[in-house]
mmCIF entry with sequence, helices, sheets and N, C-alpha, C, O atoms, coordinates in Angstrom:
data_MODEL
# 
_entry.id   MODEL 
# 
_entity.id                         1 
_entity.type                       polymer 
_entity.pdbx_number_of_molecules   1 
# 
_entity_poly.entity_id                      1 
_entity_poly.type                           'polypeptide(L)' 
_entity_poly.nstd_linkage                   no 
_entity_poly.nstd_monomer                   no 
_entity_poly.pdbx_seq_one_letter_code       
;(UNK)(UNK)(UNK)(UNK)(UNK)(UNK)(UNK)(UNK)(UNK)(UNK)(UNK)(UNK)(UNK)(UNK)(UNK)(UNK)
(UNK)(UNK)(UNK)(UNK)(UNK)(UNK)(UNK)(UNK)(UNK)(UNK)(UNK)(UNK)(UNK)(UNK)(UNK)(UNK)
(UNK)(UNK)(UNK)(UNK)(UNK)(UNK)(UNK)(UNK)(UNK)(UNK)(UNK)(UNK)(UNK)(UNK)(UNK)(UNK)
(UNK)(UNK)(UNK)
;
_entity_poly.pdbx_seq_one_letter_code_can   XXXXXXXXXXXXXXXXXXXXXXXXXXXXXXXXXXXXXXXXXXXXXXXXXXX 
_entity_poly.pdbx_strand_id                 A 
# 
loop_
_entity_poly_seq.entity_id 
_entity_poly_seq.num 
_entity_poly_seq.mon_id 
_entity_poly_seq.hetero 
1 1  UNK n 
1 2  UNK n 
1 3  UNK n 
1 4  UNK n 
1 5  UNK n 
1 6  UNK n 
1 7  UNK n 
1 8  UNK n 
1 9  UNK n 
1 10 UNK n 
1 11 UNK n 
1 12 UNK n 
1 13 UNK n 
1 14 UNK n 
1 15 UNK n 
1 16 UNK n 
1 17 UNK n 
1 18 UNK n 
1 19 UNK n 
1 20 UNK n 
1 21 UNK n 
1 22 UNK n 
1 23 UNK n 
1 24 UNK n 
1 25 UNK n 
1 26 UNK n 
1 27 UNK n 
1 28 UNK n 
1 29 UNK n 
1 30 UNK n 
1 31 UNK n 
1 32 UNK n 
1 33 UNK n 
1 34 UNK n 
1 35 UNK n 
1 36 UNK n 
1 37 UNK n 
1 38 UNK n 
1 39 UNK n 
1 40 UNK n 
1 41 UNK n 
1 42 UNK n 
1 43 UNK n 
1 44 UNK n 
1 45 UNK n 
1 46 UNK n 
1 47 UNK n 
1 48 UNK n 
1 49 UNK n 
1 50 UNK n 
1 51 UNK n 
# 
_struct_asym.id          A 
_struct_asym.entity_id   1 
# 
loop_
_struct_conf.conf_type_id 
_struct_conf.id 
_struct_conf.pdbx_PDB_helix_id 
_struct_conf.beg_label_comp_id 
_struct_conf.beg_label_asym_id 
_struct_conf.beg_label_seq_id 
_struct_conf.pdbx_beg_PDB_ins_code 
_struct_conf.end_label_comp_id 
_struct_conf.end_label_asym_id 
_struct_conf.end_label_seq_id 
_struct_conf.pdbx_end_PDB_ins_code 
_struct_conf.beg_auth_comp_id 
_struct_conf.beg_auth_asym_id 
_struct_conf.beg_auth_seq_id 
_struct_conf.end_auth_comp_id 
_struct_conf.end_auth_asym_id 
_struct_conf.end_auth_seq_id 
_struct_conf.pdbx_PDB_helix_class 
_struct_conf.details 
_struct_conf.pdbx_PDB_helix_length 
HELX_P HELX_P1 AA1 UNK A 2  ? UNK A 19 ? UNK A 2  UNK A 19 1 ? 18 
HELX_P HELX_P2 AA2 UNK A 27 ? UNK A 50 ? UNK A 27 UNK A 50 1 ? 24 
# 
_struct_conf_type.id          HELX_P 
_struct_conf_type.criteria    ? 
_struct_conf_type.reference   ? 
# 
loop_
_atom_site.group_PDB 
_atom_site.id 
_atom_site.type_symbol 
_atom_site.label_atom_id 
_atom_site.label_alt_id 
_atom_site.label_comp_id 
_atom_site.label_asym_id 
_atom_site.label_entity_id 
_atom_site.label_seq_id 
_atom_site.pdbx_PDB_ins_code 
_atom_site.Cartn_x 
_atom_site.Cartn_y 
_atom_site.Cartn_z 
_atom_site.occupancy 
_atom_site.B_iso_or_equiv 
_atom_site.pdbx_formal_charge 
_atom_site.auth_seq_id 
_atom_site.auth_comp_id 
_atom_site.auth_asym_id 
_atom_site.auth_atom_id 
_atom_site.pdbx_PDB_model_num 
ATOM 1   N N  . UNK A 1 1  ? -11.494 7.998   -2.490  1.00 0.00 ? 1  UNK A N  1 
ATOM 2   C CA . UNK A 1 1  ? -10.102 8.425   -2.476  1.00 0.00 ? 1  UNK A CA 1 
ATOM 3   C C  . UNK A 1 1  ? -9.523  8.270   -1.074  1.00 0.00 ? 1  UNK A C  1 
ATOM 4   O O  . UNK A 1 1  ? -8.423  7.767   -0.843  1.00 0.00 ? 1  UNK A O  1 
ATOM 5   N N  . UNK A 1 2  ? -10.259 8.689   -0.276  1.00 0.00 ? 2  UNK A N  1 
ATOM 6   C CA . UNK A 1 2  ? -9.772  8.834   1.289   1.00 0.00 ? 2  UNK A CA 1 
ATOM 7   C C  . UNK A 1 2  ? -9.534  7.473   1.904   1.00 0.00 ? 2  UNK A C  1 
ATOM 8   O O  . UNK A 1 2  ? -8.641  7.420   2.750   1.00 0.00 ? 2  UNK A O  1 
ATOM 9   N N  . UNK A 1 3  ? -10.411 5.992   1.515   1.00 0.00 ? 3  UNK A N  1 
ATOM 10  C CA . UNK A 1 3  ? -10.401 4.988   1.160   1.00 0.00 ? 3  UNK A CA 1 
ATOM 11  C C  . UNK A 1 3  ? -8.844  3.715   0.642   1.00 0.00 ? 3  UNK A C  1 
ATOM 12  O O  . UNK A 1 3  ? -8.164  2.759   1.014   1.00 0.00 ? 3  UNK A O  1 
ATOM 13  N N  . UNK A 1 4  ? -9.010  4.382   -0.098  1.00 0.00 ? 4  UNK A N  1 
ATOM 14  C CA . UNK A 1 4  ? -7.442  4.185   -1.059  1.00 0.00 ? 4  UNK A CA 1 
ATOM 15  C C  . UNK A 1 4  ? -5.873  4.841   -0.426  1.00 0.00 ? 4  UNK A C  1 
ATOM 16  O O  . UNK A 1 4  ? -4.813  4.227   -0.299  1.00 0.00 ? 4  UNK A O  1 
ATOM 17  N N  . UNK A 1 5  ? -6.060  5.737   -0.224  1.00 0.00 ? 5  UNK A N  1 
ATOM 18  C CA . UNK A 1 5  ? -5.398  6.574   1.242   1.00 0.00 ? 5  UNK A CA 1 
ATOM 19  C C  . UNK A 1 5  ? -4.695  5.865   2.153   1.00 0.00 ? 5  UNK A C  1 
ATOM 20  O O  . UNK A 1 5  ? -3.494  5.610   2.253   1.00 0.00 ? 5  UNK A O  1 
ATOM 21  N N  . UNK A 1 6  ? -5.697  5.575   2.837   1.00 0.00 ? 6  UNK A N  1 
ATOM 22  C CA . UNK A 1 6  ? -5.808  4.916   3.842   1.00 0.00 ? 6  UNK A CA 1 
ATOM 23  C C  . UNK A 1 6  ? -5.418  3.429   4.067   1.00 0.00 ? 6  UNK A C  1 
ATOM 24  O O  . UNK A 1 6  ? -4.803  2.948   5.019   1.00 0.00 ? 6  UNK A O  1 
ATOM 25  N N  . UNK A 1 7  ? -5.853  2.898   3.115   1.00 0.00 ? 7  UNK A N  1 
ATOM 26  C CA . UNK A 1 7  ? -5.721  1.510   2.314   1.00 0.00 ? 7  UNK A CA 1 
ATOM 27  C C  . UNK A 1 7  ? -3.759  1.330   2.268   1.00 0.00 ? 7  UNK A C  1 
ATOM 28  O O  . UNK A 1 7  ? -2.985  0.505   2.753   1.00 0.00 ? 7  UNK A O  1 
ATOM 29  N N  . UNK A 1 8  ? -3.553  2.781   1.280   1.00 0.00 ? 8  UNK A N  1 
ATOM 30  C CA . UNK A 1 8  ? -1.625  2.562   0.578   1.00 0.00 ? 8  UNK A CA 1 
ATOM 31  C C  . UNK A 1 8  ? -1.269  2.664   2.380   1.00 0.00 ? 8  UNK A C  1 
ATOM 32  O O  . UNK A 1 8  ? -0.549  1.831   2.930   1.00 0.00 ? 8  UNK A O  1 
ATOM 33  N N  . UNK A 1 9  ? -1.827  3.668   3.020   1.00 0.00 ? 9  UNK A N  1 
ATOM 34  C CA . UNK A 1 9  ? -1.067  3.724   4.258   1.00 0.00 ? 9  UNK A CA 1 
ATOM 35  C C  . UNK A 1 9  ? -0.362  2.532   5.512   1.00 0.00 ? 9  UNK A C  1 
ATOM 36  O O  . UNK A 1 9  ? 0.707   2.283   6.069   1.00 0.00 ? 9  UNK A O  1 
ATOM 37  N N  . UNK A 1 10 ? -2.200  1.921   5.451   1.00 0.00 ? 10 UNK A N  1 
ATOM 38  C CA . UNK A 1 10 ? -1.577  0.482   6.216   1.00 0.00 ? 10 UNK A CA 1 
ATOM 39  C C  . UNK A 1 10 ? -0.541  -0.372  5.648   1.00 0.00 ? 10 UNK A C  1 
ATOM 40  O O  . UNK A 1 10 ? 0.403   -0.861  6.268   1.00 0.00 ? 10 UNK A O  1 
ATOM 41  N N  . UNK A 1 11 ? -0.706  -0.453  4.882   1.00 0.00 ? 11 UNK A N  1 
ATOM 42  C CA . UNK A 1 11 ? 0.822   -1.483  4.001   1.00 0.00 ? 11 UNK A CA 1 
ATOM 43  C C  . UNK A 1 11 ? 2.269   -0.555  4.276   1.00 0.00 ? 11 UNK A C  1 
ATOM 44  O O  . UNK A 1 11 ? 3.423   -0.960  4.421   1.00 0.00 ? 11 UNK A O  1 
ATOM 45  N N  . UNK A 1 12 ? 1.757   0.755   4.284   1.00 0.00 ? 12 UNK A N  1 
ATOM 46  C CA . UNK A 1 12 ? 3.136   1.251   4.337   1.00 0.00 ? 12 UNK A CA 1 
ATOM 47  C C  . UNK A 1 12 ? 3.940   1.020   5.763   1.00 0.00 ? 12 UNK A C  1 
ATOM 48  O O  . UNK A 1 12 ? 5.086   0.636   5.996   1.00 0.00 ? 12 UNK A O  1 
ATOM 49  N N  . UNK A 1 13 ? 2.674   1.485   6.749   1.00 0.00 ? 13 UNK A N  1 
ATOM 50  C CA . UNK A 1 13 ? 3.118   1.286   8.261   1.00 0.00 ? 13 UNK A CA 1 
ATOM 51  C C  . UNK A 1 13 ? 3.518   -0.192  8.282   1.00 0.00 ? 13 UNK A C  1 
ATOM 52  O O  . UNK A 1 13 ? 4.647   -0.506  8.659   1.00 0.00 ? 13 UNK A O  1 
ATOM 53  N N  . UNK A 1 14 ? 2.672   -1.061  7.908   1.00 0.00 ? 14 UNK A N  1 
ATOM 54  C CA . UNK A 1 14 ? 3.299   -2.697  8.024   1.00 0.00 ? 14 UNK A CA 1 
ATOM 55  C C  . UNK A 1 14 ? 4.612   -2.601  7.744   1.00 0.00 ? 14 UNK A C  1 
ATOM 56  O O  . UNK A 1 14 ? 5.455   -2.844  8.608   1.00 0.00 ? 14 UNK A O  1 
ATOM 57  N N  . UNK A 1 15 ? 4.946   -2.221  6.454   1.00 0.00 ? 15 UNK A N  1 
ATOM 58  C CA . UNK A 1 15 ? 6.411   -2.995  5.568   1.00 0.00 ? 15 UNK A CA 1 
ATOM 59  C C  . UNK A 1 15 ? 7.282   -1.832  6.229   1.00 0.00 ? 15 UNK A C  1 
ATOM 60  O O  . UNK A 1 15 ? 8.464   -2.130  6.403   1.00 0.00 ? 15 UNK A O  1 
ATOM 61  N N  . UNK A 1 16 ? 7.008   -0.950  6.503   1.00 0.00 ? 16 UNK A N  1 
ATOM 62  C CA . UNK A 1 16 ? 7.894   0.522   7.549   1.00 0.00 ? 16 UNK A CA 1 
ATOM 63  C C  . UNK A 1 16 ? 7.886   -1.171  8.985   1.00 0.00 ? 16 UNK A C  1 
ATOM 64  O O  . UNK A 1 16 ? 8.775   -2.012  8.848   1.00 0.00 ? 16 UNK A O  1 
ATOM 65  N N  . UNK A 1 17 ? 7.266   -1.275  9.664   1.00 0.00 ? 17 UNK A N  1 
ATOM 66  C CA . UNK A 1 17 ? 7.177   -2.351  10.847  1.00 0.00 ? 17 UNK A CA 1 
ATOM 67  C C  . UNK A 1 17 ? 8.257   -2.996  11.152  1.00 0.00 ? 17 UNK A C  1 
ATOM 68  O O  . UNK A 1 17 ? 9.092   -3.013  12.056  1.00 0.00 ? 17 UNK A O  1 
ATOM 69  N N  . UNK A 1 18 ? 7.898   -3.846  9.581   1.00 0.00 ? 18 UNK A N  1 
ATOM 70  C CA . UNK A 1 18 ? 8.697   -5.507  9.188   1.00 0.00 ? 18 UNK A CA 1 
ATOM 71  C C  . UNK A 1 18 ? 9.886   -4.768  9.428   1.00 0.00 ? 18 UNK A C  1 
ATOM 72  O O  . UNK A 1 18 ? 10.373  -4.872  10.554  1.00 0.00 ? 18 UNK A O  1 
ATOM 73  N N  . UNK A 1 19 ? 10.765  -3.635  8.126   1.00 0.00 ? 19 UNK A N  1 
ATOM 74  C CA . UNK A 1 19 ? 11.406  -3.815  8.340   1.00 0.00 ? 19 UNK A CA 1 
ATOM 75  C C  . UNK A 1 19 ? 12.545  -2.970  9.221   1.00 0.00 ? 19 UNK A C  1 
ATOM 76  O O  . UNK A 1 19 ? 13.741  -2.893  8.941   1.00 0.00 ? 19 UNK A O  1 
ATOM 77  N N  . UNK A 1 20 ? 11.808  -2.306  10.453  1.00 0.00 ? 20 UNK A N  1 
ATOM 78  C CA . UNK A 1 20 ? 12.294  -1.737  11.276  1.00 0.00 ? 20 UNK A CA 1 
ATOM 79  C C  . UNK A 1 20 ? 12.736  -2.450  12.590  1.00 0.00 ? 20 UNK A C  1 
ATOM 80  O O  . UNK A 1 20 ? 13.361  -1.983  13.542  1.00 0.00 ? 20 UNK A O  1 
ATOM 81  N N  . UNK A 1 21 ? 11.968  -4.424  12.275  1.00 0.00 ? 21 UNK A N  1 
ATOM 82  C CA . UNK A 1 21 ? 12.558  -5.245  13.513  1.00 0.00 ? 21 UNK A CA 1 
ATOM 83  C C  . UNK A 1 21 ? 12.829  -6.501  12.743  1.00 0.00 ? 21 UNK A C  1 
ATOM 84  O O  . UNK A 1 21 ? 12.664  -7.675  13.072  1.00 0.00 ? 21 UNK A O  1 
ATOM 85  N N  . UNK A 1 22 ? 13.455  -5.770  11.223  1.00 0.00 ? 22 UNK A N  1 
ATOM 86  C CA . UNK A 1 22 ? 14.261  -6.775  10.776  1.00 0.00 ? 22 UNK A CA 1 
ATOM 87  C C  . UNK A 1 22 ? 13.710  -8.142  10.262  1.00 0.00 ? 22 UNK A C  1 
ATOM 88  O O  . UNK A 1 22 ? 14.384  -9.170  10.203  1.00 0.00 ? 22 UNK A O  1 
ATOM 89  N N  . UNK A 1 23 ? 12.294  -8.016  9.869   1.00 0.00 ? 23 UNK A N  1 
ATOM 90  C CA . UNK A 1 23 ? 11.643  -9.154  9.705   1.00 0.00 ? 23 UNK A CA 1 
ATOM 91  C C  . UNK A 1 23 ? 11.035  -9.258  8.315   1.00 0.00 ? 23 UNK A C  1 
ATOM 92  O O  . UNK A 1 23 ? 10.039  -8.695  7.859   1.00 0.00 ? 23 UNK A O  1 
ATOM 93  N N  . UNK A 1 24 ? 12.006  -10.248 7.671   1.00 0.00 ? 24 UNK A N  1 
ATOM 94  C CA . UNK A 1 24 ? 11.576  -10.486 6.622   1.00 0.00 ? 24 UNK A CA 1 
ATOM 95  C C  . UNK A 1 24 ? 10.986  -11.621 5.840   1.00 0.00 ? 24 UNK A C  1 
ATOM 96  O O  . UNK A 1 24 ? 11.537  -12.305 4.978   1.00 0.00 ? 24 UNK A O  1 
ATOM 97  N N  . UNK A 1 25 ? 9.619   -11.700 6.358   1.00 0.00 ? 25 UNK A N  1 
ATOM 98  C CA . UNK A 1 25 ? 9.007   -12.877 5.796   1.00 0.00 ? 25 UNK A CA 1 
ATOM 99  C C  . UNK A 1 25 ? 8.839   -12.342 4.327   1.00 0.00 ? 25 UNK A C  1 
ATOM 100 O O  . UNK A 1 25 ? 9.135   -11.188 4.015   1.00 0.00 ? 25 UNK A O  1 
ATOM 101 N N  . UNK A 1 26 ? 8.321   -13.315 3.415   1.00 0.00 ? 26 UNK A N  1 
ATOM 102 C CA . UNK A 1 26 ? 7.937   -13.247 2.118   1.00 0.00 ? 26 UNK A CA 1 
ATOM 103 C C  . UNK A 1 26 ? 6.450   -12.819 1.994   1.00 0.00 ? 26 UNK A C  1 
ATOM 104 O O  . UNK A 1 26 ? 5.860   -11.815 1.595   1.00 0.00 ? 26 UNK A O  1 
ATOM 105 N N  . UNK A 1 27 ? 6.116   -13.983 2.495   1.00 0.00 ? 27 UNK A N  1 
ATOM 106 C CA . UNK A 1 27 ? 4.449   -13.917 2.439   1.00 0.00 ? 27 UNK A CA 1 
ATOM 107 C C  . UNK A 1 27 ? 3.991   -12.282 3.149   1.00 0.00 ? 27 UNK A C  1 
ATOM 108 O O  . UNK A 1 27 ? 3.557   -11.419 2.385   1.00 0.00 ? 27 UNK A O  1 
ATOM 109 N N  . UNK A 1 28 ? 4.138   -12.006 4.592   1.00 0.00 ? 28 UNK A N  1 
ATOM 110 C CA . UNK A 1 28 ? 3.531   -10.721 4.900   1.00 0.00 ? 28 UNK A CA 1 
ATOM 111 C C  . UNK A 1 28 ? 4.486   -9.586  4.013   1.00 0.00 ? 28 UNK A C  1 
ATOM 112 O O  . UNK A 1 28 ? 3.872   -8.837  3.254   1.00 0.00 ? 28 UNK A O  1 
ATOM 113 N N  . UNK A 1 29 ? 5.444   -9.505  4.073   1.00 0.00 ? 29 UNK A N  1 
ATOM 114 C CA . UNK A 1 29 ? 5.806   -8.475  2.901   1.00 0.00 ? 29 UNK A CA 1 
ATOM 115 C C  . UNK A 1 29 ? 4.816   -8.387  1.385   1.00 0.00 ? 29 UNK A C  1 
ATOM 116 O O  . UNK A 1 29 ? 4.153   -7.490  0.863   1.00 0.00 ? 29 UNK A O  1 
ATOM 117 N N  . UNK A 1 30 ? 5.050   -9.476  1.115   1.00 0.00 ? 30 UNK A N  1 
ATOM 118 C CA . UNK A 1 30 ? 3.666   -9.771  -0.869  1.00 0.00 ? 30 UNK A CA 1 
ATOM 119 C C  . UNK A 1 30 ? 2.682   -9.246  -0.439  1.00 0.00 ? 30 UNK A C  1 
ATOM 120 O O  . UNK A 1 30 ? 2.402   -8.195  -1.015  1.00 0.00 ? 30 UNK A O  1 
ATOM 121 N N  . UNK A 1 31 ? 1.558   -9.758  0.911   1.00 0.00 ? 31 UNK A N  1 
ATOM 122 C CA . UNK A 1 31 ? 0.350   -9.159  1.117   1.00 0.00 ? 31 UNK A CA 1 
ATOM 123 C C  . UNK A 1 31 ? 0.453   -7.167  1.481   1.00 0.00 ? 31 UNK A C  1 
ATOM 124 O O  . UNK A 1 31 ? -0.539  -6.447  1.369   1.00 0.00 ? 31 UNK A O  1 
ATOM 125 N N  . UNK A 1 32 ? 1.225   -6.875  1.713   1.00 0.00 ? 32 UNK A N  1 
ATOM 126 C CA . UNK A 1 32 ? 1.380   -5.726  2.165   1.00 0.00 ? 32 UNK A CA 1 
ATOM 127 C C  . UNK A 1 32 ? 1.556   -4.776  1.230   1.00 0.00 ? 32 UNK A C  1 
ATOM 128 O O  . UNK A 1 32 ? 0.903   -3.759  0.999   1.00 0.00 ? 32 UNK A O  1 
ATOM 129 N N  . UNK A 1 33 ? 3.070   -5.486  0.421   1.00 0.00 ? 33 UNK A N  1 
ATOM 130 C CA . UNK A 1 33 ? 3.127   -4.620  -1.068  1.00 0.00 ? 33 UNK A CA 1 
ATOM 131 C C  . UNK A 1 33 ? 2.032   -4.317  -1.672  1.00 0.00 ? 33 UNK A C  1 
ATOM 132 O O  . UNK A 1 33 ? 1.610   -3.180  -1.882  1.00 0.00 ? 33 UNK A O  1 
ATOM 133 N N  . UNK A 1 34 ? 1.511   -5.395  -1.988  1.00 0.00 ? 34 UNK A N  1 
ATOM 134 C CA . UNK A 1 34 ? -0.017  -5.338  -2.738  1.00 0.00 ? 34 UNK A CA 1 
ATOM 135 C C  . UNK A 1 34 ? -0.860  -4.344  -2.030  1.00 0.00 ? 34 UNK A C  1 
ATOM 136 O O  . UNK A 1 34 ? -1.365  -3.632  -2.898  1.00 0.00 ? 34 UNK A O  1 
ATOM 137 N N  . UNK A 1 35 ? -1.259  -3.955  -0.799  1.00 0.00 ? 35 UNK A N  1 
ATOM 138 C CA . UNK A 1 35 ? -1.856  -3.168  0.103   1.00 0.00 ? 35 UNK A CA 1 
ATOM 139 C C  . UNK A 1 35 ? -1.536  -1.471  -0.309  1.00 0.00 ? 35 UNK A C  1 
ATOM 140 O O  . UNK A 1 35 ? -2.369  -0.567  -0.246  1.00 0.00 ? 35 UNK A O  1 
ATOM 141 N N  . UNK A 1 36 ? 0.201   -1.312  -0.830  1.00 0.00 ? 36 UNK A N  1 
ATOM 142 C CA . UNK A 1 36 ? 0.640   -0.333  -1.039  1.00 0.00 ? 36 UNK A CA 1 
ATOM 143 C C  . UNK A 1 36 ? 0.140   -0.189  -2.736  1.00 0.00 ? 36 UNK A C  1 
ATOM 144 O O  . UNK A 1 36 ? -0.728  0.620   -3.061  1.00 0.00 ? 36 UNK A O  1 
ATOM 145 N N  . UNK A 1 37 ? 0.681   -0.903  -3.523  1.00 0.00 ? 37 UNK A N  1 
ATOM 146 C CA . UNK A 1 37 ? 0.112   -0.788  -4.923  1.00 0.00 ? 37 UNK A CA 1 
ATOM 147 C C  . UNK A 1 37 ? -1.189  -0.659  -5.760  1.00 0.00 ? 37 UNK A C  1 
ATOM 148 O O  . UNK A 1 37 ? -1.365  0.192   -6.632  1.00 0.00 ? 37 UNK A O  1 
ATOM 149 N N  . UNK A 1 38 ? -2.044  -1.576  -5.396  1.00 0.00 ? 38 UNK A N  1 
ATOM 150 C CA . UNK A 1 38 ? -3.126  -1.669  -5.706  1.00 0.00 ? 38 UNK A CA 1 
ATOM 151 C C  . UNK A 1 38 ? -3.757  -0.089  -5.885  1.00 0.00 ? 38 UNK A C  1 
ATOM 152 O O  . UNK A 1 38 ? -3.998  0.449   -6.966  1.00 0.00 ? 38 UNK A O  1 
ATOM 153 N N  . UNK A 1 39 ? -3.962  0.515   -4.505  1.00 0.00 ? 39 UNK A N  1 
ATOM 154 C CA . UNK A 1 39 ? -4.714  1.365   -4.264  1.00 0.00 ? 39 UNK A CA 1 
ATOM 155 C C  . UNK A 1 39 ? -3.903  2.901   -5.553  1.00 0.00 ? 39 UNK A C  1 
ATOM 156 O O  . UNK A 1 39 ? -4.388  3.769   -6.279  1.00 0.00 ? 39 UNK A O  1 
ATOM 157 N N  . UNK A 1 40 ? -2.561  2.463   -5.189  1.00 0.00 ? 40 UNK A N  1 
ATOM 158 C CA . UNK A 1 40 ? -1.989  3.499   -6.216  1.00 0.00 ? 40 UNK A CA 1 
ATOM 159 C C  . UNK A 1 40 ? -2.586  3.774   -7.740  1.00 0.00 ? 40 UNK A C  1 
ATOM 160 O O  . UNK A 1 40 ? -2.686  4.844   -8.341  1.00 0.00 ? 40 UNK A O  1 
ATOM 161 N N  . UNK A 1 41 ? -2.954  2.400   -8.163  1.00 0.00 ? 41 UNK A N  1 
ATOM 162 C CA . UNK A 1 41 ? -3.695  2.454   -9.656  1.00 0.00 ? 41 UNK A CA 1 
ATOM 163 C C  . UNK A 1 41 ? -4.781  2.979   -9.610  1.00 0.00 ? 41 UNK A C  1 
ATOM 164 O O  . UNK A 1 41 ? -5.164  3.902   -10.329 1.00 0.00 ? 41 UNK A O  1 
ATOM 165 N N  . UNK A 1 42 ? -5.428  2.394   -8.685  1.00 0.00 ? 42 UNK A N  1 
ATOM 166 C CA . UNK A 1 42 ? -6.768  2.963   -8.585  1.00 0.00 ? 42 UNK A CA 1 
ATOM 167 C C  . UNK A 1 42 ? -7.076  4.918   -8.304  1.00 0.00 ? 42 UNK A C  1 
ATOM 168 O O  . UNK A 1 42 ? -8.010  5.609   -8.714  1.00 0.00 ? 42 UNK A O  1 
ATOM 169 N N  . UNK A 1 43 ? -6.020  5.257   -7.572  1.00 0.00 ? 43 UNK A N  1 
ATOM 170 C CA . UNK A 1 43 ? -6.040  6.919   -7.420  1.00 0.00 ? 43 UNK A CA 1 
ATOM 171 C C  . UNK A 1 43 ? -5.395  7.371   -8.396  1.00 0.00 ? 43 UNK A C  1 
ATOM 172 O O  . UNK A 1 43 ? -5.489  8.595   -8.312  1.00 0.00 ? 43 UNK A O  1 
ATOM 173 N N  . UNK A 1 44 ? -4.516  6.974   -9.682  1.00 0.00 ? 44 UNK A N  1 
ATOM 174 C CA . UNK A 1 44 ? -4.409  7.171   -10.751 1.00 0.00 ? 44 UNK A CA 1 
ATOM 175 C C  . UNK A 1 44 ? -5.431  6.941   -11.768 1.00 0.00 ? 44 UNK A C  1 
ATOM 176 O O  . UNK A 1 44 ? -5.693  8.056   -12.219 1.00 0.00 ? 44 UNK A O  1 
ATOM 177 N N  . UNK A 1 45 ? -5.861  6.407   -12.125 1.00 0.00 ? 45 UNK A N  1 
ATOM 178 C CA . UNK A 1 45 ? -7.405  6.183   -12.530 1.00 0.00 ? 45 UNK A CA 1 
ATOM 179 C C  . UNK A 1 45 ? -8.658  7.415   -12.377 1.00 0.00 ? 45 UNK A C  1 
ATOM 180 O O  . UNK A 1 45 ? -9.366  7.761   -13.323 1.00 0.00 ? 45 UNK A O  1 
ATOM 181 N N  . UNK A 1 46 ? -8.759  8.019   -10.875 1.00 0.00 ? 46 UNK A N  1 
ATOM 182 C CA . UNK A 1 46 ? -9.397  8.850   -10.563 1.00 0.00 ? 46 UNK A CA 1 
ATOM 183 C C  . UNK A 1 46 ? -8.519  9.747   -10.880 1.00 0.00 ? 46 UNK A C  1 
ATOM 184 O O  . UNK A 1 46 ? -9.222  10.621  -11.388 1.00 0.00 ? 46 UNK A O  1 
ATOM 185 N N  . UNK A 1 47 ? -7.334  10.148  -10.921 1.00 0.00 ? 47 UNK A N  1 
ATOM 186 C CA . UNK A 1 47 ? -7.008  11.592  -11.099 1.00 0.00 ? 47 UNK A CA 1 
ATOM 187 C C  . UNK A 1 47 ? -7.211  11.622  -12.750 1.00 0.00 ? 47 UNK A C  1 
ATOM 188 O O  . UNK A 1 47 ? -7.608  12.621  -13.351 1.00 0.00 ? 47 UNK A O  1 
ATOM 189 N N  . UNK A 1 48 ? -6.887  10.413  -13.350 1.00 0.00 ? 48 UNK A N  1 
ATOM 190 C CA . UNK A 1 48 ? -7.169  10.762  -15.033 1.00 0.00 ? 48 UNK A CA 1 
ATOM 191 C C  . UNK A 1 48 ? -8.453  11.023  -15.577 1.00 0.00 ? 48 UNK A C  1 
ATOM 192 O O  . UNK A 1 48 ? -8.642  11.567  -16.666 1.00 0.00 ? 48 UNK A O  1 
ATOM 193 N N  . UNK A 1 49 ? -9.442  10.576  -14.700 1.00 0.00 ? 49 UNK A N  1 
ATOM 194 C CA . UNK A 1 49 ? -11.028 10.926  -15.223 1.00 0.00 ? 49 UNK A CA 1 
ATOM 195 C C  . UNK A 1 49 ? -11.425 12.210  -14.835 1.00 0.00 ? 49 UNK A C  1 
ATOM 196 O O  . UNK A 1 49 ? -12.422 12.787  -15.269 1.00 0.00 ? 49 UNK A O  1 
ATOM 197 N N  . UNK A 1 50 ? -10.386 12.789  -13.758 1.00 0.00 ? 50 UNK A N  1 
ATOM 198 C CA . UNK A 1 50 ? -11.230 13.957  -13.017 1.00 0.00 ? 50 UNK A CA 1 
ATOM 199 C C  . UNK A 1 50 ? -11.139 14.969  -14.236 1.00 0.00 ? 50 UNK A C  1 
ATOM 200 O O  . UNK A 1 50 ? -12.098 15.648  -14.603 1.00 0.00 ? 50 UNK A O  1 
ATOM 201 N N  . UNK A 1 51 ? -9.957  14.994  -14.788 1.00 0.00 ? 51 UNK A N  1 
ATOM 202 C CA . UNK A 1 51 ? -9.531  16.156  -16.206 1.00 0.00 ? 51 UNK A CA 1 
ATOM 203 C C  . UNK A 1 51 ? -9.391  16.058  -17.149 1.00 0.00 ? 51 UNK A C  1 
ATOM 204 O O  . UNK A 1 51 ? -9.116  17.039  -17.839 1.00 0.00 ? 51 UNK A O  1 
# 
């Protein structure tokens, strides 16, 4: 979990980054989103097995 965390966080600080100096590539935005999403399913997943 702490993993996954950590994981949504870096994408967030990236795409918080990009677009705080206005930089909007495609490509590092897609890799980043994905950085933010991914991990979201996956800690949904664990909260549905825990109960």
């Amino acid at each position: 979990l702490i993993s996954l965390v950590l994981t949504f966080c870096s994408g967030l600080q990236a795409i918080a980054y990009w677009a705080f100096i206005k930089d909007f590539d495609l490509t590092w935005w897609a890799f980043n989103l994905y950085l933010m999403v991914y991990p979201l399913l996956f800690i949904k997943l664990l909260i549905n097995n825990r109960g």
